[in-house]
C-alpha positions in Angstrom: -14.7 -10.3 -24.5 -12.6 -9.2 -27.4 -12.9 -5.4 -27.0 -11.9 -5.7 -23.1 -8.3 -6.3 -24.3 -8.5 -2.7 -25.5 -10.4 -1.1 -22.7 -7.2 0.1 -21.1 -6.6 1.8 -24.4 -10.1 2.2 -25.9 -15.8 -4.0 -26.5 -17.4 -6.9 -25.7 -17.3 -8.1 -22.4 -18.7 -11.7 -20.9 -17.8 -11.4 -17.6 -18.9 -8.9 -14.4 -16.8 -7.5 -12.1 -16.6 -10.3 -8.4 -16.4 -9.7 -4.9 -13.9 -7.7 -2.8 -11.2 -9.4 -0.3 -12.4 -8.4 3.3 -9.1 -8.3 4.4 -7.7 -4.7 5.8 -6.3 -2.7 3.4 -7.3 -5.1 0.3 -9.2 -3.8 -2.6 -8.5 -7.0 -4.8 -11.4 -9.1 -6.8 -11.5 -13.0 -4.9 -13.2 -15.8 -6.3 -17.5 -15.4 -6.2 -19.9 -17.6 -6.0 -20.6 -18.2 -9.8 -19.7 -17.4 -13.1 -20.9 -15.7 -16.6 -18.9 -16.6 -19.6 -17.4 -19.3 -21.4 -17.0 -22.3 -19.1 -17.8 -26.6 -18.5 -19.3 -26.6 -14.9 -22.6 -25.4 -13.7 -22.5 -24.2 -10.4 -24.7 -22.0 -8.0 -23.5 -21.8 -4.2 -24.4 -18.1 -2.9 -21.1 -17.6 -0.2 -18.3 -19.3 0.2 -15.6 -19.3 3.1 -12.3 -18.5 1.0 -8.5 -18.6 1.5 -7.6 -14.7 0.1 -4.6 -15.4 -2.2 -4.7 -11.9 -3.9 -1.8 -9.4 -3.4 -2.1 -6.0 -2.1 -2.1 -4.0 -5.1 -2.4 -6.7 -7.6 -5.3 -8.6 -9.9 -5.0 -12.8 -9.8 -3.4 -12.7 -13.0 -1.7 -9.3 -13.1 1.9 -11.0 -13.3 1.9 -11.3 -8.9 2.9 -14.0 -7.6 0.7 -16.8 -7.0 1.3 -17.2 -3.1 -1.1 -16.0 -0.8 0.6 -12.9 1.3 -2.0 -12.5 4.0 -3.8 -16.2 4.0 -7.0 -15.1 6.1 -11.0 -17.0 5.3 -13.4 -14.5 4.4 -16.4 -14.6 3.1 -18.1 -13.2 0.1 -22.0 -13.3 -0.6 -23.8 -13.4 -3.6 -26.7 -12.5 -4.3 -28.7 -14.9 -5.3 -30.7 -18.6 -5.2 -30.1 -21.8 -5.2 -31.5 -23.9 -8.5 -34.4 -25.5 -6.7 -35.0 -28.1 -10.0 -32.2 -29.6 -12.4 -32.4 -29.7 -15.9 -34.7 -31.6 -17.7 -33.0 -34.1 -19.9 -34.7 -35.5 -23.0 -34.7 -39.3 -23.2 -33.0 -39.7 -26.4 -31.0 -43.0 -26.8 -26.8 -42.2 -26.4 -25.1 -42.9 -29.2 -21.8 -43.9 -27.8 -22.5 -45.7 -24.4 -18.8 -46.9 -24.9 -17.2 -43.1 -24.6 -19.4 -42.5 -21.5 -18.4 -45.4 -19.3 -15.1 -44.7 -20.4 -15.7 -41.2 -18.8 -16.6 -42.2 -15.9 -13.3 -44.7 -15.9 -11.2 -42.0 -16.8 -11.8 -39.0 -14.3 -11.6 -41.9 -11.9 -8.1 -43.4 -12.5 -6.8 -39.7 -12.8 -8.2 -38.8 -9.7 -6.8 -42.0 -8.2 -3.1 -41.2 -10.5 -2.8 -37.5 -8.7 -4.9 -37.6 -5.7 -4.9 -34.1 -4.0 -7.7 -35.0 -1.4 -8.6 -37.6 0.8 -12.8 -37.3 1.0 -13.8 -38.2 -2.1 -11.4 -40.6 -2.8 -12.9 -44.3 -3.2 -16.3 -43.1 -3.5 -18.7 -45.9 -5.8 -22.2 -44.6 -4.0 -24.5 -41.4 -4.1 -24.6 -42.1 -0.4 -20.8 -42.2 0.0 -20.6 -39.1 -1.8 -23.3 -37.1 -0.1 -21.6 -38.2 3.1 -18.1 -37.3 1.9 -20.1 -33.9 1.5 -21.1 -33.5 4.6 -18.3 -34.5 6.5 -16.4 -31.6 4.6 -19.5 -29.2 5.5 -18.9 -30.4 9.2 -15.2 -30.0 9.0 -16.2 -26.6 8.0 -13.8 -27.0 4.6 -16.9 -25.2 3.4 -19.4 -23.2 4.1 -23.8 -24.5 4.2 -23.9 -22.8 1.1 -20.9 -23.5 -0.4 -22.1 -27.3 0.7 -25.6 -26.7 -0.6 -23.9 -25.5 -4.2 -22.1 -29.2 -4.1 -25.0 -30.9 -4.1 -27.3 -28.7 -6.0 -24.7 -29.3 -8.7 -24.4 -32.8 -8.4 -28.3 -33.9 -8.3 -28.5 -31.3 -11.4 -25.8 -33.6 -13.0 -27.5 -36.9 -12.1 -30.5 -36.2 -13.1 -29.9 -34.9 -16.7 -27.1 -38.5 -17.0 -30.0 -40.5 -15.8 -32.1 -38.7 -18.2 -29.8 -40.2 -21.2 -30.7 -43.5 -20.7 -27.7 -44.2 -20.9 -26.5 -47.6 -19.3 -25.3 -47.7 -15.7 -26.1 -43.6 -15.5 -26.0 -43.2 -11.7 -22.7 -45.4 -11.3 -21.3 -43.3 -14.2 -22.8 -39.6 -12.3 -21.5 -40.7 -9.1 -18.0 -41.5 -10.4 -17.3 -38.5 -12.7 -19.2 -35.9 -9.8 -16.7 -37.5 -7.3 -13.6 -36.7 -9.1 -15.3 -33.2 -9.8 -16.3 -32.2 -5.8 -12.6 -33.5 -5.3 -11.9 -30.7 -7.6 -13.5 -28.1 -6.8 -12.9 -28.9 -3.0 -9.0 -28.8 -3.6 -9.6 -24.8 -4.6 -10.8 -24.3 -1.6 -7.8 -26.1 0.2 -5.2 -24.6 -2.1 -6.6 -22.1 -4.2 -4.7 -21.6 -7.9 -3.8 -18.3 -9.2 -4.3 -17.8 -13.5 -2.0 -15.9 -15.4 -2.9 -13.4 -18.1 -2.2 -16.2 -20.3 -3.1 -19.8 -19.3 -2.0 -22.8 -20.6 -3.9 -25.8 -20.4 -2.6 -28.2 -17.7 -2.7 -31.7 -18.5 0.1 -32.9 -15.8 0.7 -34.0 -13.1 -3.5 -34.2 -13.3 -5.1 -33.8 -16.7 -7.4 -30.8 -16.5 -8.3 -31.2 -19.9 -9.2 -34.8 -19.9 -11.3 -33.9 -16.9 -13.5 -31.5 -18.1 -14.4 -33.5 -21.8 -15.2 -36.2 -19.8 -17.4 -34.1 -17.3 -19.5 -32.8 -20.5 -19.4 -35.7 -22.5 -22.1 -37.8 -20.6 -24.7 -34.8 -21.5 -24.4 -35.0 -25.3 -26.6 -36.5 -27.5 -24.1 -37.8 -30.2 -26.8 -39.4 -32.5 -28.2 -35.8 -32.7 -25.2 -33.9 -32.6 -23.6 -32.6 -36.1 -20.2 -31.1 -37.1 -20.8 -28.8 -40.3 -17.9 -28.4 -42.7 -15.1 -30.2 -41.8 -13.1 -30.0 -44.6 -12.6 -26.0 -43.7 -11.5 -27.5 -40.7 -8.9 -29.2 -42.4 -7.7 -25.7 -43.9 -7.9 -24.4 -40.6 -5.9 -27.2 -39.2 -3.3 -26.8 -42.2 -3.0 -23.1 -42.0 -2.1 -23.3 -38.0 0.3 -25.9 -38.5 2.1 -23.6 -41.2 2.2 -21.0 -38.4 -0.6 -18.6 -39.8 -2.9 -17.2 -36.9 -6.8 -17.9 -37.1 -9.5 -16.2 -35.3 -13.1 -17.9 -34.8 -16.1 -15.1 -34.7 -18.6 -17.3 -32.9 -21.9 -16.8 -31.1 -21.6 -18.3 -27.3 -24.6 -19.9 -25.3 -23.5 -21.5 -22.5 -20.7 -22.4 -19.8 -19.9 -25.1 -21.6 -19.3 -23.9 -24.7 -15.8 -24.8 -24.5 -16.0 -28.7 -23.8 -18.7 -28.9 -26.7 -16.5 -27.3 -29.4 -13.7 -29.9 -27.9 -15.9 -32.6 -28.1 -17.0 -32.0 -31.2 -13.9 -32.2 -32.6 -11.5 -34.5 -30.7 -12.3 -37.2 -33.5 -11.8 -35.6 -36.7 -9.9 -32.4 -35.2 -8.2 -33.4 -31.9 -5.6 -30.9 -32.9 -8.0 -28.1 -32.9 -9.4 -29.3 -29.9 -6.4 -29.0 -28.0 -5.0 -26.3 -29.2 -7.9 -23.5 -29.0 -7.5 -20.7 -26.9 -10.6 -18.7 -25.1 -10.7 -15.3 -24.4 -12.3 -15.5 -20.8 -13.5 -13.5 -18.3 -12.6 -13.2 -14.5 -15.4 -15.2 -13.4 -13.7 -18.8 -14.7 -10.5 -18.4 -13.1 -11.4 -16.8 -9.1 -14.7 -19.1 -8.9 -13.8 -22.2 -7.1 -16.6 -24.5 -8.4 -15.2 -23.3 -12.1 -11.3 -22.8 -11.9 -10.7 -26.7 -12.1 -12.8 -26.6 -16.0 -10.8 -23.6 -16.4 -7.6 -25.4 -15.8 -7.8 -27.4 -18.2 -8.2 -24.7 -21.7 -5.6 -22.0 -22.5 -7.4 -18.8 -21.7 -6.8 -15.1 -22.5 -7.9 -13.6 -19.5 -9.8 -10.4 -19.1 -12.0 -8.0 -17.5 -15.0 -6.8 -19.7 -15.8 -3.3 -20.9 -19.4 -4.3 -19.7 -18.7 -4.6 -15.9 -15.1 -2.5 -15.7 -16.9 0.6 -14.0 -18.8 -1.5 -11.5 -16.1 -0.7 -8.6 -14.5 2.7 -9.7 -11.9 2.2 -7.6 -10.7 -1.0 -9.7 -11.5 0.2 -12.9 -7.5 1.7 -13.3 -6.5 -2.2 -12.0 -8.3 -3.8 -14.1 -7.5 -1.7 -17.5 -3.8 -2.6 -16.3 -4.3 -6.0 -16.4 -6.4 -5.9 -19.4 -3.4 -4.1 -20.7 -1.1 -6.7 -19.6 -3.4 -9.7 -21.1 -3.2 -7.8 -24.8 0.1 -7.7 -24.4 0.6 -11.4 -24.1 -1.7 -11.9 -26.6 0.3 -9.3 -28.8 3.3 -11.6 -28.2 1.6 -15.4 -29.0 0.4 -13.7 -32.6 3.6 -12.9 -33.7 4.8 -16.4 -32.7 1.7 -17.2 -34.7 0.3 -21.0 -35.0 -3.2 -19.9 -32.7 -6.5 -20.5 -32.8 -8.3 -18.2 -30.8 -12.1 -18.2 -30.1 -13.8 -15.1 -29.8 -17.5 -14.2 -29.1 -18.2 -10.5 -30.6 -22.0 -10.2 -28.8 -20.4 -9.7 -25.6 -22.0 -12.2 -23.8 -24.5 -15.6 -24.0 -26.9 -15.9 -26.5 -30.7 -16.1 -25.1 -34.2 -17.2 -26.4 -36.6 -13.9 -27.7 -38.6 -13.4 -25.0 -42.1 -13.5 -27.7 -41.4 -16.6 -29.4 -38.9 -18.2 -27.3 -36.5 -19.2 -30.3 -32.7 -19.4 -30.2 -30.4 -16.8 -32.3 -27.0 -15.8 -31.9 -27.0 -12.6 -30.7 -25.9 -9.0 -32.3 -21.8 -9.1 -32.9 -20.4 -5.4 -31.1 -18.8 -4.2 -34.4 -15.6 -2.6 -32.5 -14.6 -6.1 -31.6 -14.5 -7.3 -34.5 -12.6 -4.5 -35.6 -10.2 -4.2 -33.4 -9.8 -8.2 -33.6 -9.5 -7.8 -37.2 -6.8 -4.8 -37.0 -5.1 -7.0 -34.3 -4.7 -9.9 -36.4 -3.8 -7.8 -40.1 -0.9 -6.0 -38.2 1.0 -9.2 -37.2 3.6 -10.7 -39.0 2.4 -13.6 -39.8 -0.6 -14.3 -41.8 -4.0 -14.3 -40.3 -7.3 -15.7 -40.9 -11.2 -15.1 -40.2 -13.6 -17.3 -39.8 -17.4 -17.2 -38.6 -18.2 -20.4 -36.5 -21.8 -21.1 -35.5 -22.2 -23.1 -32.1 -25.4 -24.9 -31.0 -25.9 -26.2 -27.2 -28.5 -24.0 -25.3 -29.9 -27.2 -23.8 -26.6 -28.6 -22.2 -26.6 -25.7 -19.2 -29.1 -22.9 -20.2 -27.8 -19.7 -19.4 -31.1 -17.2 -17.3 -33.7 -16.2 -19.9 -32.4 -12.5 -19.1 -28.9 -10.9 -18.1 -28.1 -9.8 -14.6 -26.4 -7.7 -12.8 -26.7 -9.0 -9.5 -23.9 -12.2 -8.5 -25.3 -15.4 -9.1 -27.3 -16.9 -11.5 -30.0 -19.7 -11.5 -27.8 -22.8 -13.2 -29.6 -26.2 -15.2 -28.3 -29.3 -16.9 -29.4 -31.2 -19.3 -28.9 -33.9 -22.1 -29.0 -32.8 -25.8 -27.9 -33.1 -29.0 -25.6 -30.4 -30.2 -23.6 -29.0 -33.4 -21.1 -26.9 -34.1 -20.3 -25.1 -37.8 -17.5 -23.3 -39.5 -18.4 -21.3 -43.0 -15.4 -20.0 -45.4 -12.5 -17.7 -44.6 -13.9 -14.1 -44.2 -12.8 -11.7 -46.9 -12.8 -8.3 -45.6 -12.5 -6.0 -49.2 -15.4 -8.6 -50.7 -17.7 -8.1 -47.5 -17.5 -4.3 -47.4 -17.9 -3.4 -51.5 -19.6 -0.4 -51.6 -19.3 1.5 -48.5 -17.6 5.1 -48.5 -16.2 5.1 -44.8 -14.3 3.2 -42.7 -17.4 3.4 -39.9 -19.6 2.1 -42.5 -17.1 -0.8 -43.4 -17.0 -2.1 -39.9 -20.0 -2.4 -39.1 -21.2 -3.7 -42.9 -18.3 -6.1 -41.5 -19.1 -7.2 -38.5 -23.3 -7.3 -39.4 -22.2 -9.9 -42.5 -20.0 -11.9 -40.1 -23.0 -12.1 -37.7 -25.5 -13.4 -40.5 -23.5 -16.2 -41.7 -23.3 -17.5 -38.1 -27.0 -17.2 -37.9 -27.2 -19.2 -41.1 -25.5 -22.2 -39.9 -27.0 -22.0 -36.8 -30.4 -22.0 -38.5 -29.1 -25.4 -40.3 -27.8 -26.4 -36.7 -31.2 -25.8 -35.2 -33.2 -27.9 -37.8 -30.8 -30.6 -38.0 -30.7 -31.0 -33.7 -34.2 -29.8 -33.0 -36.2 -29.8 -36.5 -35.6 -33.7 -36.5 -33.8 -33.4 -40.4 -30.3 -34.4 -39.2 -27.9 -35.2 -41.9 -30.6 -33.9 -44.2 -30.6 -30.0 -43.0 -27.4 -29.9 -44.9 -26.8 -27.1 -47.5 -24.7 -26.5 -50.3 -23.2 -24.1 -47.6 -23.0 -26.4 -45.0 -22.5 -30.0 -45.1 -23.4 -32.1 -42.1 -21.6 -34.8 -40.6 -21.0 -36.9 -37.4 -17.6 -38.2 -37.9 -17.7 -39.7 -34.1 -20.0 -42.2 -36.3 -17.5 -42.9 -39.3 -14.8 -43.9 -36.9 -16.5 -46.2 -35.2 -18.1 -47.8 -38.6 -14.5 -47.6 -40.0 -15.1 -45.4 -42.8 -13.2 -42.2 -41.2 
């Protein structure tokens, strides 16, 4: 998504252009009926009866206000199909059956703290939930397919739990898909608007909290590795100075986002907290995906990718674009962020011959024009390539499309996540004679160190060499483990 914060003026994009209001006389994007880029939830309903809270001449996060003018339902269709099988989960043994059940405790009590529905409230049983479902389908709070995505999403999610073997699975899926539905069902009630910048919300109802705990049952922590963390510990330092750092990462699923969290919240809970996404429209209008989206601080765009797809919101949406770099212009020269930023322009997916996982290609004009972003603040900057390893946990389609929708899976896997050193810029690009060739000398070296450590990711998680895959590049470790055997 980086290069969209220049389209207005000039990248990569993740996210493609949604529906239109039906109202008369709106032209505005509403929430659709799933998502693309960088966010916890898989979801899949095809149409959805909406509240319109878009302005007349203005995007959700444009700067209008976040009150719905013209409240009217329409309906926008996607086209697409409903996931007719869930994930398959591997039935590896959970390393931290204590963390899950705590989960499951967790998004419960909040949801009990802050209630902001009545359906779901109490629930302890699939069959209480599915009817709590159904009631809302027959109140006609939703939709059949809106209704249909609810509980496509929540078998998806029981199933790949269950497959964990972890104990008391489907008491633990039913809880933490109850506080979810009551979620996603309050968007539909009373719809949020996103600013161009997004903080994360952790009161009166902890976003945050919500969504670790909504990924955290699907991770495979005795296969899951965190490579390098004493870089994190410079990263860490250098923010806290008030230096700016920018993360080049690949991206592979929805729930990119809550991995990276998780991965860190035990050795790096500052990171964790503090990281800020550059996301596209799709995780802030989708219903089933705003209440994950809540809960990160988010950049938000529209991609160079998709801006043509309407021409007649193309000028729109380069405003707001506009308006996001601005903001993003602004928190730099407060500096003390950490923003993540995926140069490919969009999920990474398997080659279609051998059916292997690689990052894929970094657009070289993002990483330019991130670079030149950052080296013009006042405040120092930093670079760093970060390699990111979860294709299992909610497998984006084997190809990219164009059409709404998407076919979405869960699963249970292990995962890992890896920083290399600070980027040097001069030392990367020795030897070229123009700046065209620099950048994308630049950008081609950034993208091969990611695939490095992802190549130590993949044989550590998948290869079955774990702590051993390490490198005198990349050092291995699951500090989740040295807490709890005291030695962190």
């Amino acid at each position: 998504m980086a290069a969209a914060l220049f389209q207005a003026a000039a990248g990569a994009g993740l996210a493609r252009a949604p529906g239109l209001c039906s109202q008369p006389g709106h032209k505005q994007p509403i929430a659709v009926s799933s998502f693309h880029v960088t966010y916890p939830t898989a979801c899949a309903p095809t149409s959805f009866s909406l509240k319109c809270s878009c302005r007349a001449k203005e995007l959700p996060w444009s700067g209008g206000s976040s009150e719905s003018s013209h409240p009217k339902n329409v309906r926008v269709n996607a086209i697409t199909e409903l996931a007719e099988t869930s994930g398959t989960a591997l039935r590896l043994e959970h390393g931290t059956n204590a963390d899950v059940q705590n989960s499951a405790t967790a998004v419960c009590s909040a949801n009990e703290s802050h209630p902001q529905t009545r359906t779901f409230q109490g629930v302890t049983s699939e069959e209480e939930l599915l009817s709590a479902v159904r009631y809302e389908s027959q109140a006609k709070s939703l939709d059949p397919r809106a209704t249909a995505g609810m509980l496509e999403l929540y078998y998806n999610y029981r199933d790949a739990v269950v497959g964990s073997g972890v104990e008391n699975s489907m008491e633990i899926a039913v809880r933490i898909m109850a506080t979810v539905l009551d979620r996603i069902l309050l968007q539909f009630e009373d719809p949020f608007t996103f600013s161009s910048y997004h903080k994360r919300m952790v009161e009166p109802y902890d976003y945050y909290t919500f969504g670790q705990n909504y990924i955290r049952p699907l991770l495979d922590f005795r296969n899951s590795f965190l490579g390098n963390t004493t870089i994190f510990d410079d990263i860490e330092s250098q923010l806290k100075q008030g230096h700016n750092v920018f993360l080049f990462a690949n991206h592979q699923t929805e729930a990119d986002p809550a991995v990276m969290a998780l991965l860190l919240e035990t050795s790096h809970p500052y990171l964790a907290e503090n990281l800020t996404y550059i996301a596209g429209d799709r995780v802030v209008l989708d219903p089933f995906c705003k209440p994950f989206s809540m809960g990160r601080n988010l950049l938000c765009v529209y991609s160079k990718k998709h801006i043509n797809d309407i021409p007649e919101l193309t000028d729109m949406k380069q405003r707001a674009n506009t308006r996001t770099l601005k903001e993003m212009t602004a928190l730099l020269k407060k500096g003390g962020q950490l923003i993540w930023i995926a140069p490919s322009g969009g999920r990474d997916r398997p080659d279609p011959e051998t059916n292997e996982w690689r990052p894929a290609p970094f657009d070289a004009s993002a990483v330019e024009n991130m670079r030149r972003l950052l080296s013009h603040m006042p405040v120092p900057g930093h670079m760093y390539p970060m390699a990111l390893l979860c294709h299992d946990i909610m497998p984006p389609p084997r190809k990219v499309e164009k059409e709404l929708g998407e076919r979405r899976l869960i699963g249970y896997h292990g995962v890992g996540l890896a920083v290399a050193p600070k980027l040097n810029f001069e030392e990367l690009t020795a030897g070229t004679t123009s700046k065209e060739e620099a950048r994308d000398k630049f950008a081609r070296s950034v993208w091969e160190i990611v695939s490095n450590q992802y190549t130590v990711l993949n044989r550590a998680s998948y290869g079955g060499e774990g702590l051993n895959a390490s490198t005198s590049c990349t050092q291995l470790s699951q500090p989740w483990f040295e807490v709890q055997n005291g030695s962190h």
